[in-house]
DODREN-500153 format. One record per residue (C-alpha): residue number from 1; residue in one letter; x, y, z. Coordinates in nm, 2 decimals, padded with zeros to 4 digits. Example, Ala and Ser with C-alpha at 12.3 -4.5 7.8 and 13.67 -1.06 7.14 Angstrom:
<recs>
1,A,01.23,-00.45,00.78 .
2,S,01.37,-00.11,00.71 .
</recs>
This chain:
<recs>
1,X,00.83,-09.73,02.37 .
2,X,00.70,-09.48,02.07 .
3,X,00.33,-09.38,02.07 .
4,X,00.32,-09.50,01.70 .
5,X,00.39,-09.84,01.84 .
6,X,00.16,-09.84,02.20 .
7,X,-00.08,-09.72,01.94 .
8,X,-00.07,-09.98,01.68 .
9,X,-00.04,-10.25,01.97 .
10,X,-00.33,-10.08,02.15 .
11,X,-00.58,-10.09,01.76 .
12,X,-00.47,-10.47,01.73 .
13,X,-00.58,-10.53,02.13 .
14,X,-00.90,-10.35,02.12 .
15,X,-01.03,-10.49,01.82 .
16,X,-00.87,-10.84,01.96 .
17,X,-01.06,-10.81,02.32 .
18,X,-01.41,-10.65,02.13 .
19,X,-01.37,-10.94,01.92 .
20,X,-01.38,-11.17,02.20 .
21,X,-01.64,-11.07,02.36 .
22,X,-01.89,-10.94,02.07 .
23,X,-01.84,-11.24,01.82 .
24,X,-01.70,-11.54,01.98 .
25,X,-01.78,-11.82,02.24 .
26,X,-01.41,-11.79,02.41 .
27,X,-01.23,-12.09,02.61 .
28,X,-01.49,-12.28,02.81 .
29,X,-01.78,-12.12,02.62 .
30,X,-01.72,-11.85,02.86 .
31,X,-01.83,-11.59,02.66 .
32,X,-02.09,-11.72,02.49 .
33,X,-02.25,-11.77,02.86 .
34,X,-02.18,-11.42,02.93 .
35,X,-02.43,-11.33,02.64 .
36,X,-02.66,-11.56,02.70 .
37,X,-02.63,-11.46,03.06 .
38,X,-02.69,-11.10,02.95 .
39,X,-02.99,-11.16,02.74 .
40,X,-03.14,-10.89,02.57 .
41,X,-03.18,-10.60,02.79 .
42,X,-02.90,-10.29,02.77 .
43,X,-02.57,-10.48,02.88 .
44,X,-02.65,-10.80,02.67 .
45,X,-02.73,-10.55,02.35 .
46,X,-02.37,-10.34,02.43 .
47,X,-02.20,-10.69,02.40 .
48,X,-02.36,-10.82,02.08 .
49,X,-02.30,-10.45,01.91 .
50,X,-01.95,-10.51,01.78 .
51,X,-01.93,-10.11,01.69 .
52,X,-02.03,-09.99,02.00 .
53,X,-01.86,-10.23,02.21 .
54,X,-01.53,-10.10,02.08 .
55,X,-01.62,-09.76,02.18 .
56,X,-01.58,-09.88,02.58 .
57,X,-01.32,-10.17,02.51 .
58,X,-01.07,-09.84,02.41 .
59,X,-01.10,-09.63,02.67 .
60,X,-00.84,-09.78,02.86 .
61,X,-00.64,-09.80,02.57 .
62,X,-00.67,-09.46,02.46 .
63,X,-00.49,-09.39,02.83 .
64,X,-00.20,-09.62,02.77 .
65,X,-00.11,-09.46,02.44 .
66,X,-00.13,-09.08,02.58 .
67,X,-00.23,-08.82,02.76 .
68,X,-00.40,-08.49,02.80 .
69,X,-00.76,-08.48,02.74 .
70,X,-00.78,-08.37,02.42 .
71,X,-00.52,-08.65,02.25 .
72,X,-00.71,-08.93,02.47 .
73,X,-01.05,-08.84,02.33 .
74,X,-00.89,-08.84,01.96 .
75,X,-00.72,-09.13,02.00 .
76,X,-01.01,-09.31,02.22 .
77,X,-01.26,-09.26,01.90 .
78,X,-00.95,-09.35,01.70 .
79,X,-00.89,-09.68,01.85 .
80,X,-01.23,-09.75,01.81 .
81,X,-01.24,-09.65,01.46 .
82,X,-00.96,-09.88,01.36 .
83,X,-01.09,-10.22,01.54 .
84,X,-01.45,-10.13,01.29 .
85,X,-01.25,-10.11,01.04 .
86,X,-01.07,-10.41,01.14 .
87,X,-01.40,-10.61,01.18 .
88,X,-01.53,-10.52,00.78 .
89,X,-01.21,-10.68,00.67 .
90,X,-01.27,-11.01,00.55 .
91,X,-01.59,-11.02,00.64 .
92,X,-01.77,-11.14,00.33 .
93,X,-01.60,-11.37,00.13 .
94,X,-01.44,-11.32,-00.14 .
95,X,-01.57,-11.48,-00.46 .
96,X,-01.44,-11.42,-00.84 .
97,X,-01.67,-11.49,-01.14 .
98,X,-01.57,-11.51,-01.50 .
99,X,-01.70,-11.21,-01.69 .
100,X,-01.99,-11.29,-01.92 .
101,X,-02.02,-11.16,-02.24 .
102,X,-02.28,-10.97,-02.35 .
103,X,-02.48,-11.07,-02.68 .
104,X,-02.60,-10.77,-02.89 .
</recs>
């Protein structure tokens, strides 16, 4: 298997997974009891923080898709990067407007 493609799978899992647990109540309302479980002290803020959850959801990720320390950082912050990115998209609906014509 290529990098380019343990990459690509690895963006679409971690921003799948920080999904999961930042944003939606899961199967069983599991997750949505792990954050009401959590409350509002450190751990319960990590898991509501979409960004910086997907900074620790990649770690692993970032060790799947390479190696040595310097291409695992790049491609941990990477990762991370790409399931933000990910999240903005599609987040506000999209809403068209016919133009209005200015009077002079």
């Amino acid at each position: 298997m290529s990098v380019w493609f343990r990459f690509a799978i690895s963006a679409l899992a971690v921003w799948r997974l920080t999904h999961l647990l930042a944003a939606e109540d899961g199967p069983w309302d599991l997750m949505l009891r792990v954050r009401v479980m959590l409350g509002t002290n450190i751990w319960g803020k990590l898991i509501d923080c979409f960004n910086c959850l997907s900074i620790w959801v990649s770690i692993p990720f970032a060790f799947y898709v390479t190696s040595g320390i310097l291409n695992i950082l790049i491609v941990w912050f990477a990762l991370s990067g790409i399931a933000s990115l990910a999240n903005r998209v599609g987040q506000e609906p999209i809403v068209f407007q016919p133009l209005e014509h200015q009077e002079k």
